[in-house]
C-alpha positions as CSV (number, residue, x, y, z in Angstrom):
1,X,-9.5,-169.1,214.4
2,X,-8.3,-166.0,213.2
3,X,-8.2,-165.5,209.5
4,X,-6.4,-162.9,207.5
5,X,-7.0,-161.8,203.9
6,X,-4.7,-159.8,201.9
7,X,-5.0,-158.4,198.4
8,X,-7.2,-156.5,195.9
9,X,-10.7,-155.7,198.2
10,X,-13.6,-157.4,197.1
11,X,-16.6,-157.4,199.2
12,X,-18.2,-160.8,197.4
13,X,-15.5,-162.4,198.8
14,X,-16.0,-161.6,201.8
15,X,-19.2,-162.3,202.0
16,X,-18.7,-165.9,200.2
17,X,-16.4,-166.6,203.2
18,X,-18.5,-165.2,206.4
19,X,-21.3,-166.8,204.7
20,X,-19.1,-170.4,205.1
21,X,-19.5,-170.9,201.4
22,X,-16.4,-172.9,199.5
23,X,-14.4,-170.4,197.2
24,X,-10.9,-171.1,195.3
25,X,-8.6,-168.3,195.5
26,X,-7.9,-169.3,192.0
27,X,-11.1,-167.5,191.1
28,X,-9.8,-164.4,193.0
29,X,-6.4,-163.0,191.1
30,X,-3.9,-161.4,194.0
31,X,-5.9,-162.7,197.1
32,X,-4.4,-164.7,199.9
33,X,-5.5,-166.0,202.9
34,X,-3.6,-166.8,206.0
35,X,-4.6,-168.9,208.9
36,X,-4.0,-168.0,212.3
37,X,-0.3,-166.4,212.7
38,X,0.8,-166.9,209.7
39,X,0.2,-163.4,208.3
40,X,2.8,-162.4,210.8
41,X,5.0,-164.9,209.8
42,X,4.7,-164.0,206.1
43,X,5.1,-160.7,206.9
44,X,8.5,-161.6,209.0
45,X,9.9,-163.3,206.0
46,X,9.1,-160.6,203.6
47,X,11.1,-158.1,205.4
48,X,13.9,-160.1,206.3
49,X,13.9,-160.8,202.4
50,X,13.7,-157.0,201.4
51,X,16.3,-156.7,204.2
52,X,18.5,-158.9,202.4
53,X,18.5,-157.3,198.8
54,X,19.7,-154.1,200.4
């Protein structure tokens, strides 16, 4: 399963993750986490929308 994490780097995070430990993005501000292909998919919609307020 591929996992992607985007936002403010923080290594504890990380680790709580790899280490299989439960964390709530709620307790890290401006993270998110995709599963699988859905980074690419978010990214996909992100540009079409900055396409669209040309």
């Amino acid at each position: 399963m591929k996992l992607t994490l985007e936002g403010p780097e923080n290594p504890k995070l990380i680790e709580k993750i790899a280490n299989g430990e439960k964390v709530s993005l709620k307790d890290w501000p401006g993270a998110k986490l995709f599963v699988g292909n859905a980074y690419d998919k978010y990214l996909e919609m992100k540009k079409a929308s900055d396409d669209a307020d040309l």
